[in-house]
N, C-alpha and C positions, 0 to 999 in steps of 0.2 A: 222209484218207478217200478210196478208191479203189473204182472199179466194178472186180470181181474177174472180169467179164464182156469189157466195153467196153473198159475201161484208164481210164474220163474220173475226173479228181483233182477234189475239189470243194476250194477253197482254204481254208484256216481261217476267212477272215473270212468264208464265208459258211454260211448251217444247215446240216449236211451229214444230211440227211433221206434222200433219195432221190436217184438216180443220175436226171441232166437227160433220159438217154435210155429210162429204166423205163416203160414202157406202150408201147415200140415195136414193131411186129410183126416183130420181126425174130431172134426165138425165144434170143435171149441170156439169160441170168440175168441180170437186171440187179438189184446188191444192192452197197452201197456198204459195204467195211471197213478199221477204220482197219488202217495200217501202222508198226509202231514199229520206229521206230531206236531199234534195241539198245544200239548205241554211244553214243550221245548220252543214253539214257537210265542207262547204266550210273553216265556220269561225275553226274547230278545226285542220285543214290541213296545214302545211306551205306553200307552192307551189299551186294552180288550183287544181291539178294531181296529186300530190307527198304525201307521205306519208314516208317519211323517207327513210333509204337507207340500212334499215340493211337484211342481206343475206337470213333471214329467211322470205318468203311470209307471213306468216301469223304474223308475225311482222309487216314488212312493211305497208301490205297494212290492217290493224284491224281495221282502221275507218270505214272499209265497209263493214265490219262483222259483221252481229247481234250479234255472241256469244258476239265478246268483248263488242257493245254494251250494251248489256244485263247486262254485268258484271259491267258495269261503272255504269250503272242505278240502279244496286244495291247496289251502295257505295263502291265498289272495286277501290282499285287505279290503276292505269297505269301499273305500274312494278307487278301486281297481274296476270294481263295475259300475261307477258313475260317469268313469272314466267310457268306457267302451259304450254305454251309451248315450254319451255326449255327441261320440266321435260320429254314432252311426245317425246320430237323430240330425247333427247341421248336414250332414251328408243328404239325410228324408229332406231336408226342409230348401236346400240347394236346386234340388231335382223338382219337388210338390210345391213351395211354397210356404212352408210349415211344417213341423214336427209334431211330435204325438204330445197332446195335454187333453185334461180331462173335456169331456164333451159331455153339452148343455142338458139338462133336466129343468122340462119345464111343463106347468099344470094346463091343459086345454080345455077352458072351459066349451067350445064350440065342439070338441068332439065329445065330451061329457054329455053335453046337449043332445048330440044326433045319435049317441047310443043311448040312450036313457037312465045314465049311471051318474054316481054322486060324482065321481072325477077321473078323469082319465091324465094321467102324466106320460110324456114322450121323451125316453132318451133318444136325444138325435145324431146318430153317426155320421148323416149326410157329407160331411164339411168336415172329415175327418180324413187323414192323410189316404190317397188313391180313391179320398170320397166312399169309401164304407169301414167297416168294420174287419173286412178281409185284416185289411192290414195289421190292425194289434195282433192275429195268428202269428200272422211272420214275421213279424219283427217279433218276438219270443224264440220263433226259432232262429234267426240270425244272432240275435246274441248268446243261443246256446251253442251257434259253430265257434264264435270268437271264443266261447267259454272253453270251450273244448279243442281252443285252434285247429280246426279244421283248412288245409288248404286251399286258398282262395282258387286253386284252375278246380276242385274238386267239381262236376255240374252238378245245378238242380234240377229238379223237374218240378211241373204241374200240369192237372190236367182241368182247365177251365175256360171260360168262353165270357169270363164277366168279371164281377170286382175280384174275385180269388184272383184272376190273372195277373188285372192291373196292381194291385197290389203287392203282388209277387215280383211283377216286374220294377215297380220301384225300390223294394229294399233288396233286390239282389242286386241293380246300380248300383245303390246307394252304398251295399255293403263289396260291391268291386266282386261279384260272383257271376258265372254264368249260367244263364237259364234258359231253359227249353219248355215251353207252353203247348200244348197239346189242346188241342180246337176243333170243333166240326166243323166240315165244308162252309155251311150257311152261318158260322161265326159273324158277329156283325163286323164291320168294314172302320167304322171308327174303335171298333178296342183292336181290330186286329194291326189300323194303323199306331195307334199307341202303343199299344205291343212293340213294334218294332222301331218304333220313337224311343223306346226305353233300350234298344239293344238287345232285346230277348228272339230269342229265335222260335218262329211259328210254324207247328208242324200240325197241317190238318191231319183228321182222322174221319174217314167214312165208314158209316156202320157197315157190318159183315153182314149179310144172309145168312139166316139162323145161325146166327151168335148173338146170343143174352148179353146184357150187358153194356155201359157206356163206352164206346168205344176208343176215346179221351183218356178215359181209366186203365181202359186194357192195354193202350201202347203206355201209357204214363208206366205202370206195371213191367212191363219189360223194360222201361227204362234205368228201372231202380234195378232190378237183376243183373242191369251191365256197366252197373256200377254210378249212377246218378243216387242224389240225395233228395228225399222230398222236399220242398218248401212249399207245403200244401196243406190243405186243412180238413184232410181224412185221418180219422183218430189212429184208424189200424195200421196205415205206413209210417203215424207222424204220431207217437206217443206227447211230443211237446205242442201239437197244434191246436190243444183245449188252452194252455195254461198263458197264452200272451193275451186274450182274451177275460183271463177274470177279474182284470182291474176295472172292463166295463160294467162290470157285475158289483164290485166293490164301490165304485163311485155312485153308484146308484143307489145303494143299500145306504151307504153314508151320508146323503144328500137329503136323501128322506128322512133320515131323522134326525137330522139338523135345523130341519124344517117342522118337523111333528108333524111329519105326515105318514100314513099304512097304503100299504096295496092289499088287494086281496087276492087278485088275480096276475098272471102275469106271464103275455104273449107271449109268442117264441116259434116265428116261424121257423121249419126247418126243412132242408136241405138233405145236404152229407151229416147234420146235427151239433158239427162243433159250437156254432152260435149257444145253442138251445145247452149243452151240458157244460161249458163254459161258465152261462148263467146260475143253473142251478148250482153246478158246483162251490160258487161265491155265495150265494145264499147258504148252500150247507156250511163253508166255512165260518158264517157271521154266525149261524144259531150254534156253532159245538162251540166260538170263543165269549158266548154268551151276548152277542151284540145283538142280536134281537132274540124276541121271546119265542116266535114262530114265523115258520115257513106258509110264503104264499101257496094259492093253486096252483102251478105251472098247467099252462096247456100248449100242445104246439100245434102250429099249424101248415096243413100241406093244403094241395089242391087235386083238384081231382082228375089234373091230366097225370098225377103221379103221386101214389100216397103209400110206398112203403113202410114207412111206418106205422100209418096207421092200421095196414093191414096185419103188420107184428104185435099191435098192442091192443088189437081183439084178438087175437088169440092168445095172446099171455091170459088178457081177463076172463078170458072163459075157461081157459086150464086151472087159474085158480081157482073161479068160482065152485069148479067138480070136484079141486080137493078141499071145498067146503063143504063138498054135498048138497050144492044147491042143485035144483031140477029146472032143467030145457035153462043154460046161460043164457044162451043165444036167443033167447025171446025176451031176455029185459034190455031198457033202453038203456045205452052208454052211459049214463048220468047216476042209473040204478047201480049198474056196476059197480063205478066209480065209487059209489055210497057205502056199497057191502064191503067191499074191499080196504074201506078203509077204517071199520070199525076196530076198537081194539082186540078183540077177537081173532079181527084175519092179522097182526102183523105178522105172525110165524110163517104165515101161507105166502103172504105176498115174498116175505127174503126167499122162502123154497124155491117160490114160482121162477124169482129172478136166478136163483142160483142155479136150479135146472136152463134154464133160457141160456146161461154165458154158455156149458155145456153141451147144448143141440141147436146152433146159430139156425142149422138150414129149414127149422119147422117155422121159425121166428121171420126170419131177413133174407131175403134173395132179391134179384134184380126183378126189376119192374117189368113184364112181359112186354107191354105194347112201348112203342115211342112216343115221349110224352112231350105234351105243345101244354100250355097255356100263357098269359100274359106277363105271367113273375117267372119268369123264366129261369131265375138264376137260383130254385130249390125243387128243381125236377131231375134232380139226384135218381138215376136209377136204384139205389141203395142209398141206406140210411146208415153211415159207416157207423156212427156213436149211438146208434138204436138204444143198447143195453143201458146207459148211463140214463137218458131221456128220460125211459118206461120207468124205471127205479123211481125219477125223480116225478113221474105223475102219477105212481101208483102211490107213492108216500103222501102225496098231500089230496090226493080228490080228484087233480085233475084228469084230461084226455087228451085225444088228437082230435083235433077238432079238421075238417075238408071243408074250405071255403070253395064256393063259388065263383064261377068267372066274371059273375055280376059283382058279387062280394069283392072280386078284389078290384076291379072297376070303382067301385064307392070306394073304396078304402083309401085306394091312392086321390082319385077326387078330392075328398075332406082334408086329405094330406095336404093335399096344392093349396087348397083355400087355406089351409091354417099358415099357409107360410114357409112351409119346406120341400124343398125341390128335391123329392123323394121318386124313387124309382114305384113301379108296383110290386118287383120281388120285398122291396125296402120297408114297404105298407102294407105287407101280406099277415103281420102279428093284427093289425088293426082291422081285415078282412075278416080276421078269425075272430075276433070280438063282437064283430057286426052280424055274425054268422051266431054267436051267444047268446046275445042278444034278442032276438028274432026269436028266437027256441025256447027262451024263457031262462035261461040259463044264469043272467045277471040281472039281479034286481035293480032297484030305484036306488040302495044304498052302498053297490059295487065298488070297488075302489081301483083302478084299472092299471098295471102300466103296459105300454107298447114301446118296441124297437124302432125306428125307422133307421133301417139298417145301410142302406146305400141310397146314392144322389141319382138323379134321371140324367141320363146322357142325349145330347139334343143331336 
């Protein structure tokens, strides 16, 4: 695990949480991610790609886990972390109903239909433990506390008002920890009773008069100062809260081509952005072990009651485009951008672009000025904690941020329902942003689409 900022290595044998130097004024990103050798990792794999076939993710795919490696590095056998999550997964499935197994990939020819593309495929989180996708985050970091025995009275924190929560809340039961949820006033009423159905303890938080910033975030933040541990899924407190997360990215990858089937593109709404660099990160690992030829578009998508990032990744594309020497950036459209930047020409510009960008976070990424409302509520992230990972990963292939519409996500979760998954609209906000593609001209008649439905609708 490395500051992709700083360069500081935090060594295995200790929590690699946060980069030693993050809260410095000294305007770096500071955000710690692991590094895998390729090589080394190829020769302990049977297959390119493969890692075994057993039902549990975090089985399956552990070579790509720092926790287990951690564990292995410290003279733990094999069956030592099958063991820990055995123990933690009948504990999830005592409290949920179920444990973590791979979740559905399936072709929808009706939403294929209503965007006008050759196919669009759906991994579906919905029905996945706490009902989204939160959960693979933390259970990642819960088996990196076991890995690292961490003391169970040690607290956690988070700071959320939705699936991050409940998610949260269940594998800190599940794993016998206590936690502290950090919530706005108007939290809704059934997570905050769940919440407290889980044992977690609910601390509202009301925004300050002129204070920037999520106010969730900012007591969550002093919480870790007075000694609370994250189990959250901002990159910058929680260097492990990408990596429980890329086996949904690996079953997907592997699924399709089991199948012979391509995407071309590939939604990603985002948030705080763990979802969205999670993904791509599984995708960069499959093209460097050779398991596919190339990398889709990634595009992600916000909305327009809060689109920090997208505000960060026009201005990365236009600083590059100046140090291509192009005239007036800002008068071509997003798409042209996208274009320039990814000839083989610009790659030199776009790593500069990114590597000045880790360097001077605050021209990039700051909190969202106004208080943001719309209907997907749960990626109105005043900040976009894994900004830098995203932009890398959309300046590399073509894609953008795409800002759907309040109608857009309206239709989006619509089609959701009719197709059969009881999807939130934060959950159908990837398929918002395709319908928003769409529309623009952006995906042809021969697109090849996939989308998240990332969480379930709470009635």
């Amino acid at each position: 695990m490395r500051c992709h900022a700083c360069g500081t290595e935090r060594p295995r044998q200790e929590l690699p949480f946060r980069c030693p130097h993050a809260g410095a004024e000294d305007d770096l990103d500071h955000l710690l991610r692991r590094e895998l050798d390729i090589g080394a990792l190829a020769l302990q794999l049977p297959e390119p790609f493969e890692s075994g076939t057993d039902e549990n993710p975090f089985v399956r795919w552990r070579h790509f886990l720092h926790g287990y490696q951690a564990m292995r590095a410290r003279g733990a056998v094999d069956s030592a972390w099958h063991a820990a999550v055995s123990r933690l997964d009948d504990a999830i499935a005592a409290l949920d109903g179920h444990g973590f197994v791979a979740t559905p990939l399936a072709r929808q020819a009706e939403l294929a239909s209503a965007l006008g593309v050759a196919s669009v495929h759906v991994k579906d989180e919905t029905r996945n433990v706490a009902g989204s996708h939160k959960s693979r985050h933390m259970m990642g970091i819960a088996l990196a506390l076991e890995t690292y025995d961490v003391p169970r009275e040690r607290p956690l924190a988070v700071a959320s008002c939705g699936n991050a929560a409940l998610a949260a809340a269940v594998i800190a039961r599940a794993a016998g920890r206590p936690l502290t949820v950090y919530v706005p006033p108007d939290a809704d009423a059934v997570v905050v009773d769940k919440l407290r159905a889980a044992e977690a303890i609910v601390a509202p938080c009301p925004r300050e008069a002129g204070r920037r910033g999520d106010p969730c975030y900012l007591a969550f933040q002093r919480a870790l100062i007075e000694g609370a541990l994250p189990l959250s899924v901002q990159g910058a407190d929680n260097g492990l809260a990408v990596e429980g997360a890329l086996p949904l990215g690996y079953e997907h990858i592997v699924e399709l081509a089991s199948a012979g089937e391509q995407v071309d593109a590939v939604m990603l709404q985002v948030g705080g952005g763990a979802l969205a660099s999670a993904v791509i990160a599984a995708w960069r690992d499959a093209y460097a072990l050779g398991f596919v030829e190339r990398l889709p578009r990634f595009f992600a998508v916000q909305t327009q009651g809060a689109r920090p990032l997208a505000r960060a990744f026009t201005r990365l594309t236009k600083d590059a485009l100046r140090m291509l020497d192009v005239d007036r950036p800002q008068d071509l459209p997003v798409a042209e951008r996208a274009r320039q930047l990814l000839l083989p020409t610009a790659a030199a510009v776009r790593a500069a672009t990114m590597a000045r960008a880790a360097r001077t976070r605050s021209r990039y990424m700051w909190p969202w000025e106004l208080e943001p409302h719309s209907i997907a509520h749960g990626i109105l992230d005043d900040e976009t904690y894994d900004w830098h990972a995203i932009c890398a990963g959309l300046l590399d292939t073509g894609g953008w941020v795409v800002t759907a519409s309040e109608d857009d996500l309206a239709r989006a979760n619509e089609l959701g329902r009719a197709a059969g998954y009881p999807v939130c609209h934060t959950g159908s906000s990837g398929l918002a942003g395709a319908i928003a593609l769409a529309r623009d001209g952006h995906l042809d008649a021969d697109a090849r689409v996939l989308v998240i439905f990332s969480g379930n609708h709470r009635e």
